[in-house]
Residue frames as qw, qx, qy, qz and C-alpha x, y, z in Angstrom:
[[0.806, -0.277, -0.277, -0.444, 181.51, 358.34, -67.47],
 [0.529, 0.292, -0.616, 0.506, 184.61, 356.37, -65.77],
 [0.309, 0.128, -0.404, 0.851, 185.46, 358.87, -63.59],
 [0.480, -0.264, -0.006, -0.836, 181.93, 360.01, -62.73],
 [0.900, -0.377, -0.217, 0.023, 181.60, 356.07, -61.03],
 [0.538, 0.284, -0.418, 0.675, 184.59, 356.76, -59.69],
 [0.182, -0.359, 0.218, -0.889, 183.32, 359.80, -57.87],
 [0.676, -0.363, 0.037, -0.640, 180.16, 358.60, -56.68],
 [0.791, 0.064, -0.554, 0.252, 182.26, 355.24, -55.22],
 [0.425, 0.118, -0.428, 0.789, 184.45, 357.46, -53.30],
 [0.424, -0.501, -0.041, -0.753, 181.19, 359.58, -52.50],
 [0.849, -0.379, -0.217, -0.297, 179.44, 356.58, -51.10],
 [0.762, 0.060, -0.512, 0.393, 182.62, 355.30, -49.29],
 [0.006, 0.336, -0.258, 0.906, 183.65, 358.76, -47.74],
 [0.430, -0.389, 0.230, -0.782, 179.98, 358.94, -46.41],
 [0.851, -0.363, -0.266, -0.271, 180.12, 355.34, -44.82],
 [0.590, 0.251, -0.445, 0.625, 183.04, 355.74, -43.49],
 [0.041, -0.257, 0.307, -0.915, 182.09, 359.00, -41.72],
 [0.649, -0.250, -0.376, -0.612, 179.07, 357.05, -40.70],
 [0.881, -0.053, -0.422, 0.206, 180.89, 354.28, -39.27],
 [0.438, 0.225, -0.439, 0.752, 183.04, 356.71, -37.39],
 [0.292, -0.237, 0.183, -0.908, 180.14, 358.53, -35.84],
 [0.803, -0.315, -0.429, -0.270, 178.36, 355.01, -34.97],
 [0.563, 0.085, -0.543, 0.617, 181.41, 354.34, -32.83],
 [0.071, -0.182, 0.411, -0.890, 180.92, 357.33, -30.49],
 [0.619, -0.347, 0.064, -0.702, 177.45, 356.30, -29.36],
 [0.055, 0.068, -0.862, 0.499, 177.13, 354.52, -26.38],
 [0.673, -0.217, -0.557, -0.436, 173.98, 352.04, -26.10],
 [0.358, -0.087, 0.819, -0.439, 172.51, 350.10, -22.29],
 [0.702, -0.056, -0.560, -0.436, 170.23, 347.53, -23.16],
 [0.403, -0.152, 0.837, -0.339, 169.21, 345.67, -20.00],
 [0.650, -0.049, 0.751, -0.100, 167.91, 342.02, -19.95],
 [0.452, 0.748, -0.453, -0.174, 170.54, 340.78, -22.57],
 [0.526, -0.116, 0.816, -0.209, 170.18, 337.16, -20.91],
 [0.327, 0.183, 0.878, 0.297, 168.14, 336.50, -23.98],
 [0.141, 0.793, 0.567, -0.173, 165.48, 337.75, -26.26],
 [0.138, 0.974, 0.089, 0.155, 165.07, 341.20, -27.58],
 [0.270, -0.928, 0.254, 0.034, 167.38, 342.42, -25.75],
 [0.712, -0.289, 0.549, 0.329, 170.38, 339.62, -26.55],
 [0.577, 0.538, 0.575, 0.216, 169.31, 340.22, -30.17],
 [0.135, 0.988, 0.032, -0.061, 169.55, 343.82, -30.27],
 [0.173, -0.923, 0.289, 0.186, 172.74, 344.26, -28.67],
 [0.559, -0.146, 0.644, 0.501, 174.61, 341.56, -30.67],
 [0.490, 0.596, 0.482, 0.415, 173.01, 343.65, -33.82],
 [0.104, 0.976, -0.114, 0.150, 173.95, 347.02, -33.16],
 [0.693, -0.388, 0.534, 0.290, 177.57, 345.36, -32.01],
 [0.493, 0.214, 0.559, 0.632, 177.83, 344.54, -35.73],
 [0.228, 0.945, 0.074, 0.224, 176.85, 348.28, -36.86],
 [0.206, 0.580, -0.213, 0.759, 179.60, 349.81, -34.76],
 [0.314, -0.828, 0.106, -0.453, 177.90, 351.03, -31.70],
 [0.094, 0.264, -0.691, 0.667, 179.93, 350.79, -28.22],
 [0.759, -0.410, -0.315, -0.397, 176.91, 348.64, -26.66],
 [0.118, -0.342, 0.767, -0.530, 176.95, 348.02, -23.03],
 [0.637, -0.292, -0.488, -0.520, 174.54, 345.06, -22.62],
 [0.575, -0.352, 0.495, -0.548, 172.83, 344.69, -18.73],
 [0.567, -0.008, -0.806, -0.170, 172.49, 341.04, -18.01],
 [0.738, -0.532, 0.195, -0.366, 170.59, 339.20, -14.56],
 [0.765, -0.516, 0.345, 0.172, 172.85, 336.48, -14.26],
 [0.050, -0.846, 0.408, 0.340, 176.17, 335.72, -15.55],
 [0.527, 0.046, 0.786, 0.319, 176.15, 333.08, -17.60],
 [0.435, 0.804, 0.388, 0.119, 173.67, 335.09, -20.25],
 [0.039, 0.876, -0.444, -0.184, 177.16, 338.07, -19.77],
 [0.389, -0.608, 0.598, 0.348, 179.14, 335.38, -20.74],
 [0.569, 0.415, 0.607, 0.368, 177.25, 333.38, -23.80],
 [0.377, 0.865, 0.331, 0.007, 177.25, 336.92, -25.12],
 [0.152, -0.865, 0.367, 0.307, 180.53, 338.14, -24.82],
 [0.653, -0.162, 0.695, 0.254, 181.27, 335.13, -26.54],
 [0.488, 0.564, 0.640, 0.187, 179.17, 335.78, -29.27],
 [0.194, 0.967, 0.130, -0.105, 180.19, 339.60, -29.93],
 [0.531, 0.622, -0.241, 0.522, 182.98, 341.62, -30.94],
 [0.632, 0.009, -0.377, 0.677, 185.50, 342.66, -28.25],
 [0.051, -0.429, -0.034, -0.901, 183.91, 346.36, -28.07],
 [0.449, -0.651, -0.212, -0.574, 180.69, 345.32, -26.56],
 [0.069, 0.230, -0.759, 0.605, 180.73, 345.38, -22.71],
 [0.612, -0.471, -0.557, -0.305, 178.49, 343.43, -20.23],
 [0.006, 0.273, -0.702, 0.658, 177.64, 344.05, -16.84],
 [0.191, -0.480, -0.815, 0.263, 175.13, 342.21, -14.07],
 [0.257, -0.188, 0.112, -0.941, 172.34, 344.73, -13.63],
 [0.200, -0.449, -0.851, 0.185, 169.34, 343.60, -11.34],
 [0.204, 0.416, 0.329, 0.823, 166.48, 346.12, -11.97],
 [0.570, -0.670, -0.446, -0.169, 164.76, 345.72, -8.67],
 [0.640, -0.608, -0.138, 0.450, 167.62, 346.49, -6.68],
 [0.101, -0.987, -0.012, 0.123, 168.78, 350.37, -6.09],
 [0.479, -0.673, 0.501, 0.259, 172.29, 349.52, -5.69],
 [0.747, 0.246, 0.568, 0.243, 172.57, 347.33, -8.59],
 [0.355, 0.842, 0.231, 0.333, 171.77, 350.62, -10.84],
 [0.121, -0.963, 0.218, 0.099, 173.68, 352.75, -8.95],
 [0.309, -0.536, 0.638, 0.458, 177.22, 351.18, -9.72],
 [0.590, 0.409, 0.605, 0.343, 175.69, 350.36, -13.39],
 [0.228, 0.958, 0.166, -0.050, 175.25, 353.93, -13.56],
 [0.408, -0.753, 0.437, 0.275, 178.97, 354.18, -12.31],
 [0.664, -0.102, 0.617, 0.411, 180.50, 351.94, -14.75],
 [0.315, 0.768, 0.409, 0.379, 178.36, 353.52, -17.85],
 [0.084, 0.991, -0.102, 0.005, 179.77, 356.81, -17.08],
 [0.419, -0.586, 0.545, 0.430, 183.46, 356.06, -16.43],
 [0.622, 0.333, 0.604, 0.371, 182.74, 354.13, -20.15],
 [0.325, 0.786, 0.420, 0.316, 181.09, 357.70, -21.79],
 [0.359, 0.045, -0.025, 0.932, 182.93, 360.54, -20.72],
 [0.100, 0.370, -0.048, -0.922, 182.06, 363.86, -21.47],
 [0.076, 0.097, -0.847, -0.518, 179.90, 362.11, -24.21],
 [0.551, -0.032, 0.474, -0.686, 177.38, 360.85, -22.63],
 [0.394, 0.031, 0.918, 0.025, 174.99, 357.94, -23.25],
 [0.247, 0.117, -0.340, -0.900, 173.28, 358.02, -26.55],
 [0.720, -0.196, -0.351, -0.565, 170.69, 355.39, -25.94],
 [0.408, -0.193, 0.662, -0.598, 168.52, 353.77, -23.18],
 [0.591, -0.106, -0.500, -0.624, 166.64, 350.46, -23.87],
 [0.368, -0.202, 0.578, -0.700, 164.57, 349.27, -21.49],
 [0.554, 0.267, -0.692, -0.378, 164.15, 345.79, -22.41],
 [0.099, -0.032, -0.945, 0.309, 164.08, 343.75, -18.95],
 [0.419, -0.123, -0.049, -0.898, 161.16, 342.33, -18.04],
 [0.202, 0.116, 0.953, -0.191, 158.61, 338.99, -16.66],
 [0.356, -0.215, -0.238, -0.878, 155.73, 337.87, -17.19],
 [0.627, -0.530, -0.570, -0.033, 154.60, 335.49, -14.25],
 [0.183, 0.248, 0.934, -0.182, 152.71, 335.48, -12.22],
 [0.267, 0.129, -0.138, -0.945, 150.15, 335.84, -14.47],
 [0.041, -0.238, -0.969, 0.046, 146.29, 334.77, -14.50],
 [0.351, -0.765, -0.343, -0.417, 142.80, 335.50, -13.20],
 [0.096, 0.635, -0.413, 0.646, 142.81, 338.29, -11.10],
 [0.840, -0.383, -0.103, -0.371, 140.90, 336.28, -8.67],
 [0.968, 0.036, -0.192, 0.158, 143.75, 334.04, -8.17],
 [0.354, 0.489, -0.331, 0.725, 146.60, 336.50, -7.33],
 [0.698, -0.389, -0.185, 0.572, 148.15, 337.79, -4.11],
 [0.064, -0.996, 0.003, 0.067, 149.09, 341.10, -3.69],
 [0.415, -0.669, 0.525, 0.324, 152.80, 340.27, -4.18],
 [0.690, 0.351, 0.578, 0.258, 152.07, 338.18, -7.25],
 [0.407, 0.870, 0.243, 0.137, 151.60, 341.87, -8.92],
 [0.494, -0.763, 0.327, 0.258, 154.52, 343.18, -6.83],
 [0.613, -0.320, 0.605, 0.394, 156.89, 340.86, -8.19],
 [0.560, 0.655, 0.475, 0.180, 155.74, 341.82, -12.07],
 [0.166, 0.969, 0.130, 0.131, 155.44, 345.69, -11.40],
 [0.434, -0.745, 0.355, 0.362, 158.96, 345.82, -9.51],
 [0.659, 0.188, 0.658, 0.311, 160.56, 344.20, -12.72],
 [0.349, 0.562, 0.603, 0.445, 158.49, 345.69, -15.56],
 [0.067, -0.944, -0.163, -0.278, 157.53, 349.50, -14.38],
 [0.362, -0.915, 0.156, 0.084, 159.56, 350.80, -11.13],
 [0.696, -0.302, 0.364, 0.540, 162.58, 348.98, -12.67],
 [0.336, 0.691, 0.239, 0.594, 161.99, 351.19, -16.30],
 [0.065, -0.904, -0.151, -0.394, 161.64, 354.14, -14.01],
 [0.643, -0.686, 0.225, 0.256, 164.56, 353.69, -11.65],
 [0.648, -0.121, 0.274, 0.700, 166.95, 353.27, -14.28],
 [0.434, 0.568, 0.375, 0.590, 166.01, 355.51, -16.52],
 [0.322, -0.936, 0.120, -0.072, 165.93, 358.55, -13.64],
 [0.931, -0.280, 0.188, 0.139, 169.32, 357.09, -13.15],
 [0.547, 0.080, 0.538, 0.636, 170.72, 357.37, -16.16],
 [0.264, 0.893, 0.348, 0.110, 168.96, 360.71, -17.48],
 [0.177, -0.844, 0.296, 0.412, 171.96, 363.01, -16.47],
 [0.548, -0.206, 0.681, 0.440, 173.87, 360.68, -18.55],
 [0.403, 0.593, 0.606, 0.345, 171.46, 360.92, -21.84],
 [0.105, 0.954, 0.188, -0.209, 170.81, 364.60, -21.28],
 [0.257, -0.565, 0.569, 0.539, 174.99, 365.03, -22.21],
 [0.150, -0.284, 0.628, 0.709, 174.30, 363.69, -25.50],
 [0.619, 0.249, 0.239, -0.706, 170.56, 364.52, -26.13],
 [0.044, 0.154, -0.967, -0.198, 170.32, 360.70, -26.75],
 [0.586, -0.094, -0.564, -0.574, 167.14, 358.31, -26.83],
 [0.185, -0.239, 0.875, -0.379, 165.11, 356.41, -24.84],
 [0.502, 0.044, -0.613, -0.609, 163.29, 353.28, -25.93],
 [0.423, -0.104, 0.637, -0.636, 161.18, 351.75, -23.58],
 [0.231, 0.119, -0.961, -0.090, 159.57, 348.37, -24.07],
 [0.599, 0.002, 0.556, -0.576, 155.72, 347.63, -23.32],
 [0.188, 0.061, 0.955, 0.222, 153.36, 345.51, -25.37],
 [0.126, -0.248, -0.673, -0.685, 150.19, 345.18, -26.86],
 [0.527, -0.579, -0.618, -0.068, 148.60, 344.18, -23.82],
 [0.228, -0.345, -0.343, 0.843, 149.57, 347.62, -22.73],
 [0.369, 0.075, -0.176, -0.909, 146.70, 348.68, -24.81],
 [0.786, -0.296, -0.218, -0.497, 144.29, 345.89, -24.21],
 [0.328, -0.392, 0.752, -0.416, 144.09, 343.88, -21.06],
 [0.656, 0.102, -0.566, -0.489, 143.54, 340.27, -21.69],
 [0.740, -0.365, -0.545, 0.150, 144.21, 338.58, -18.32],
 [0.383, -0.877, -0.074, -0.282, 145.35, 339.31, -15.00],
 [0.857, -0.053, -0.034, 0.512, 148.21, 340.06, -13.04],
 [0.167, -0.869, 0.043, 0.463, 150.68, 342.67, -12.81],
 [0.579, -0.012, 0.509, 0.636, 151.65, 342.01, -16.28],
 [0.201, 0.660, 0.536, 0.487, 149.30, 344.23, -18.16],
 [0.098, -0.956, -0.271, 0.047, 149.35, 346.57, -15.74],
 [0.532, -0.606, 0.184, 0.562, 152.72, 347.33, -15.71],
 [0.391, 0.141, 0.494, 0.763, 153.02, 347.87, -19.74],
 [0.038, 0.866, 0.361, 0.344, 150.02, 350.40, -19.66],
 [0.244, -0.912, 0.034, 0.327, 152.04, 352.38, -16.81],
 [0.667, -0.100, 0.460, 0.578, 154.99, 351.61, -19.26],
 [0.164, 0.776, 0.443, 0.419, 152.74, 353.59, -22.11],
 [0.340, -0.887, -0.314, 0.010, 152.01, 356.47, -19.25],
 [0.661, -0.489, 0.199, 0.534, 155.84, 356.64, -17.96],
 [0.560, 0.007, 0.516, 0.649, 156.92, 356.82, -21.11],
 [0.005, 0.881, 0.331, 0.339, 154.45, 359.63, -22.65],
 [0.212, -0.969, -0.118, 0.041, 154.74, 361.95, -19.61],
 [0.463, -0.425, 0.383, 0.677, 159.30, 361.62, -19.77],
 [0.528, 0.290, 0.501, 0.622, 158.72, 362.36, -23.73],
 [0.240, 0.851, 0.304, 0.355, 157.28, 365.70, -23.47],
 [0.388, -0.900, 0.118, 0.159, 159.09, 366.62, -20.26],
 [0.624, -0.351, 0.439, 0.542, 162.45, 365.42, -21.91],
 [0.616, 0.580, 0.483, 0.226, 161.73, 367.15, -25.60],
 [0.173, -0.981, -0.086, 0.012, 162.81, 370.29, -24.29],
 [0.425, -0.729, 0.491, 0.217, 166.42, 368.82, -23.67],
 [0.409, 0.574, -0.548, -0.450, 166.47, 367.13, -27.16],
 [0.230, -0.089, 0.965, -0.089, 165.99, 363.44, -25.66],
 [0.608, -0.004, -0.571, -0.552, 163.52, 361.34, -27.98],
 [0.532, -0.197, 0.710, -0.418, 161.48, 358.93, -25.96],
 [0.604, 0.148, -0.470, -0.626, 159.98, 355.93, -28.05],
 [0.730, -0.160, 0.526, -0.406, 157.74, 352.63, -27.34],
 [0.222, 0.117, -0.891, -0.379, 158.10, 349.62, -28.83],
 [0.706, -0.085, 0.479, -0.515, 154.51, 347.31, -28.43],
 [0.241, 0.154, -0.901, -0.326, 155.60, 343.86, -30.08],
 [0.789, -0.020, -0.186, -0.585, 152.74, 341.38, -30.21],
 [0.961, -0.164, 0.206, -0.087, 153.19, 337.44, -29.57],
 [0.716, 0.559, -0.418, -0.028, 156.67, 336.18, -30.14],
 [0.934, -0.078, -0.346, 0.031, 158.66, 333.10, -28.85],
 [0.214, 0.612, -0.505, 0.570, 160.70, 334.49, -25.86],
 [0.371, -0.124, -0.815, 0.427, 161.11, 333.44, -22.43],
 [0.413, -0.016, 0.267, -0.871, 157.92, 336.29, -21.66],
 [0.639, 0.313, -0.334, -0.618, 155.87, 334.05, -23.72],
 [0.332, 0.269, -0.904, 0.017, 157.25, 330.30, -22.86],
 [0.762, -0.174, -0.329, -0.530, 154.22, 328.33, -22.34],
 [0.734, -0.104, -0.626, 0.241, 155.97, 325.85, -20.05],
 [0.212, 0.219, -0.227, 0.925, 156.82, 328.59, -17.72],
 [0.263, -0.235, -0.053, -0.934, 153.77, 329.88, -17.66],
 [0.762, -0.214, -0.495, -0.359, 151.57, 326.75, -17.26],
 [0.580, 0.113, -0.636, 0.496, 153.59, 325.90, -14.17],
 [0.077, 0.167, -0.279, 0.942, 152.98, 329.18, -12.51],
 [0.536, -0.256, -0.251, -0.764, 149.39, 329.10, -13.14],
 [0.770, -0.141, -0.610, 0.122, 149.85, 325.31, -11.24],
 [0.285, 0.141, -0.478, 0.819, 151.48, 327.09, -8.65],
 [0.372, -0.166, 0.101, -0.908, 148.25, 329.58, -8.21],
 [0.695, -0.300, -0.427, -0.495, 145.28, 326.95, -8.69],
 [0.656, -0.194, -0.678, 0.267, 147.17, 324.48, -5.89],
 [0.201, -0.179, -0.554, 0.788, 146.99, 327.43, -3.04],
 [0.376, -0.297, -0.422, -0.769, 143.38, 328.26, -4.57],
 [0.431, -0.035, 0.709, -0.557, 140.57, 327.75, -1.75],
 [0.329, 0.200, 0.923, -0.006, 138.21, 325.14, -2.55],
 [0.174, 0.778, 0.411, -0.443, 135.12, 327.43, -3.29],
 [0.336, 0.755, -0.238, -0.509, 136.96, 329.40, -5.53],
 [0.238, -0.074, 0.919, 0.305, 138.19, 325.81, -7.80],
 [0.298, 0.344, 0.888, -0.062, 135.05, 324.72, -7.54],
 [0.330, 0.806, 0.256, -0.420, 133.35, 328.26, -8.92],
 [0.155, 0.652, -0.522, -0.527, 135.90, 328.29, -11.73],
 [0.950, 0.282, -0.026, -0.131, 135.60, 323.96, -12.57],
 [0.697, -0.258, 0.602, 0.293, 138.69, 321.81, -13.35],
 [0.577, 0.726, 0.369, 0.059, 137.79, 322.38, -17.09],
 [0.168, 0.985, 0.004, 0.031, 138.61, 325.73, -16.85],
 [0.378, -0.770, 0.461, 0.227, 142.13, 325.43, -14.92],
 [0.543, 0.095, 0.639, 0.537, 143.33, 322.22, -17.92],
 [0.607, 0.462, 0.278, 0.583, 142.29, 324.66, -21.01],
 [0.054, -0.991, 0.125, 0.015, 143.91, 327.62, -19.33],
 [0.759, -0.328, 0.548, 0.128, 146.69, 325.03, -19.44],
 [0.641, 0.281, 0.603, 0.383, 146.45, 323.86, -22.90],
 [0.408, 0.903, 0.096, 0.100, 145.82, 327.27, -24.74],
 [0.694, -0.391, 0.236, 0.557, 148.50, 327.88, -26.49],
 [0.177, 0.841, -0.219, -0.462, 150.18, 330.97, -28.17],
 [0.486, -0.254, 0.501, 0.669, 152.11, 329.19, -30.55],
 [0.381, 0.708, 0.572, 0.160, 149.79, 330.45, -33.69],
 [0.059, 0.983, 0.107, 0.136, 150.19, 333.45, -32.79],
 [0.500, -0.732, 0.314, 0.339, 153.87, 333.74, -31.52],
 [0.722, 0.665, -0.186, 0.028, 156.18, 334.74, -33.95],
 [0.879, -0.299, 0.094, 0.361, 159.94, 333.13, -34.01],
 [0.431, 0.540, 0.031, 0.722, 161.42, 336.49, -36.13],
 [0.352, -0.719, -0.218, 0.559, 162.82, 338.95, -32.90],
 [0.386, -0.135, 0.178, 0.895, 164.15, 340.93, -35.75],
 [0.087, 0.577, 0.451, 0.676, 161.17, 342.15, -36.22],
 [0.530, -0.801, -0.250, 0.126, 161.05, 343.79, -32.79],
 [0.473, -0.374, 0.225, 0.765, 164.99, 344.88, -33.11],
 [0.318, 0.476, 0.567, 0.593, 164.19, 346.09, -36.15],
 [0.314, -0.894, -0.237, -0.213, 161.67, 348.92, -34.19],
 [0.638, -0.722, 0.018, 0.265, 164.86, 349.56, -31.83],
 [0.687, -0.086, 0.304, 0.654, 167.01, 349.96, -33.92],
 [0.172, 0.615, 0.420, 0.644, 165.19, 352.68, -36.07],
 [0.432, -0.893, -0.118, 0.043, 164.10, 354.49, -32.43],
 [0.713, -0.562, 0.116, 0.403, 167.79, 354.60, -31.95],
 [0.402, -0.224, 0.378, 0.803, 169.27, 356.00, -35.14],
 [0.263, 0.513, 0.557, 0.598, 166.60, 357.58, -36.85],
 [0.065, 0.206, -0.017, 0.976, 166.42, 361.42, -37.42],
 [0.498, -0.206, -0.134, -0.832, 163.05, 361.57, -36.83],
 [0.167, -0.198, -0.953, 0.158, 162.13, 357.91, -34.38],
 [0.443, -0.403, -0.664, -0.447, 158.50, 357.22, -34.15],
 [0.434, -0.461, 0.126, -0.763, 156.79, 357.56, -31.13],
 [0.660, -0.157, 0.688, -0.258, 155.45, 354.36, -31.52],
 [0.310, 0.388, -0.824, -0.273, 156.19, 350.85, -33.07],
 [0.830, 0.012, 0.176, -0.530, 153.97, 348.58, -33.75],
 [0.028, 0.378, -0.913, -0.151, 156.28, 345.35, -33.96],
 [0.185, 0.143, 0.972, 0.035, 154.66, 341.80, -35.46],
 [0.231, -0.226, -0.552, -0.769, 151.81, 341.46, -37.93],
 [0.386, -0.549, -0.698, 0.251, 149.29, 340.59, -34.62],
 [0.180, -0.394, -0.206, 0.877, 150.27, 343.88, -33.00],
 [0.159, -0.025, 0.403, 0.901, 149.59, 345.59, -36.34],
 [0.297, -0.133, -0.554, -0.767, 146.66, 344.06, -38.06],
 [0.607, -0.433, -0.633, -0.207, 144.62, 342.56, -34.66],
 [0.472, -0.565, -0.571, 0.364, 145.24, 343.59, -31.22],
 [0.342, -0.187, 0.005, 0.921, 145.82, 346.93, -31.68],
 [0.247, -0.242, -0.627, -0.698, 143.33, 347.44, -34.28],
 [0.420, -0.533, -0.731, 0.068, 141.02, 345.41, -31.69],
 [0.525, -0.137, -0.385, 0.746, 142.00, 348.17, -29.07],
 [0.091, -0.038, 0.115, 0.988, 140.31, 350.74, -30.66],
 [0.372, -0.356, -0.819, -0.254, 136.85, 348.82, -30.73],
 [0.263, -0.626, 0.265, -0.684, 134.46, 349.36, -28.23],
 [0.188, -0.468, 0.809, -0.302, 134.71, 347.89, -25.20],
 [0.848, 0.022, 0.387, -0.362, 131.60, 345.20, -25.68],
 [0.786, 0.557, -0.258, -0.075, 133.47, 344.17, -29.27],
 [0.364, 0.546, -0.709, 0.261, 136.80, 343.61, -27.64],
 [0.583, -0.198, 0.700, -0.362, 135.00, 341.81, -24.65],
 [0.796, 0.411, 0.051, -0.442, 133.83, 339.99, -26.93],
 [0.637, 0.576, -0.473, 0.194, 136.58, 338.76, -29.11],
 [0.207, -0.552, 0.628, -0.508, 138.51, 338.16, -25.78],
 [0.753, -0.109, 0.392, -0.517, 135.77, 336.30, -24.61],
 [0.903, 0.360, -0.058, -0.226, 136.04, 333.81, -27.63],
 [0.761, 0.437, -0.478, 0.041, 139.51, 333.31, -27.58],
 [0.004, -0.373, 0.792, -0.483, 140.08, 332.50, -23.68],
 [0.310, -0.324, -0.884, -0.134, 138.07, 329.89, -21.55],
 [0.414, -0.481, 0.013, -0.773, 135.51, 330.89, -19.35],
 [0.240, -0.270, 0.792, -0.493, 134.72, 329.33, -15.63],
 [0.028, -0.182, -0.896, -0.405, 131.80, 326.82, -15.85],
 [0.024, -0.853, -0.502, 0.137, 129.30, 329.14, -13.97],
 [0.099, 0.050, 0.117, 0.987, 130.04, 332.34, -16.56],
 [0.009, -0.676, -0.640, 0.364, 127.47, 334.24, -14.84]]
């Protein structure tokens, strides 16, 4: 009996050992690792083992994290809007993998002002979202695909809930439904070459997308270059409790339950498709999604304000 725990000691040791040795060899990117998700992840898969390279936008978020990690992980400046940026990220991340290649892609950067009624936007307001949130997912990851295809590796791509239902305007929602779209049509075309593709859609939770000061500002930003006509057809009401509504209710302050979903896309045999991260996502907007379209106007309707001539 001894010696039979004995064995199954040395079993279980042997096969975390050979675990641990085969975490090592994969090579993680994780852009915007300034904070959030993405700061979270890569300082947890840092403590598994993995050789994480985490993107940052400015260099003070590459340096509170190098502080905070183990010597392995590396950080570099990546700006996803700008061509050149990726191209010598692409350079560094190969000279890093070899022959190896990169075993995972998360596509984690991302904004969310300006957002609002669409009424209120600018054609560059959405710009400055979609360049960010979509054409930056799809520049890097075209980028970096020679690099995954060497070690038919993963790629986890970041939208939201409110890439299934639109609840305001902006180029925030639209960019996580093309996120959805992007991220569908690379998974069947990349299944062929053994690359998994997977989505994460977290729900409300307390990150700088989500930072209510931030946001209220921006919206200040829109109402003050608003013509008159259109104030006046929306009220003063409306613009203070588009102000005052606030997500905290619904924002959760656990990211690990969003890493959690990335982490399983990234090392499980079989990674979901999709991840429904935060009990919102799960048991209400998602759920809502599937409704028809007068029920979810509805609901919508009740829990935002409305101009004072809702016609």
């Amino acid at each position: 009996s001894y010696n039979h725990l004995e064995c199954c000691k040395t079993f279980a040791l042997n096969a975390h050992e050979k675990k641990r040795k085969i975490t090592q060899l994969k090579h993680v990117l994780i852009t915007g690792c300034d904070s959030g998700f993405g700061n979270l992840l890569a300082r947890q898969l840092d403590r598994k083992g993995f050789q994480v390279t985490a993107a940052c936008l400015t260099e003070k978020g590459a340096a509170d994290l190098a502080a905070a990690t183990s010597p392995r992980l590396n950080t570099l400046l990546l700006d996803v809007t700008d061509s050149a940026s990726i191209n010598k990220a692409v350079e560094s991340v190969s000279r890093g993998v070899g022959e190896r290649g990169l075993w995972g892609l998360v596509n984690n950067a991302g904004r969310s002002t300006p957002i609002g009624p669409t009424e209120w936007m600018k054609l560059e307001d959405f710009t400055e979202v979609l360049d960010v949130n979509l054409i930056g997912v799809i520049e890097v990851t075209l980028q970096f695909l020679p690099l995954l295809k060497k070690a038919r590796g993963r790629v986890v791509n970041v939208a939201s809930i409110l890439g299934r239902l639109s609840l305001t305007g902006g180029g925030y929602c639209l960019s996580k439904w093309g996120v959805e779209a992007f991220s569908d049509s690379l998974r069947r075309d990349m299944q062929h070459f053994g690359i998994k593709v997977s989505i994460i859609e977290p729900g409300f939770f307390k990150t700088n997308i989500t930072r209510t000061d931030l946001i209220d500002a921006d919206l200040r930003r829109l109402w003050s270059r608003l013509p008159h006509d259109v104030k006046d057809s929306y009220g003063a009401a409306y613009f203070d409790e588009s102000q005052s509504l606030s997500m905290g209710i619904l924002c959760s302050s656990d990211l690990s339950k969003v890493t959690g979903c990335m982490e399983h896309a990234l090392t499980a045999r079989f990674p979901r498709t999709r991840y429904a991260a935060g009990w919102d996502a799960k048991l209400f907007w998602i759920p809502l999604s599937y409704l028809p379209s007068f029920i979810a106007d509805y609901v919508v309707n009740v829990l935002l304000p409305a101009p004072k001539t809702d016609v």
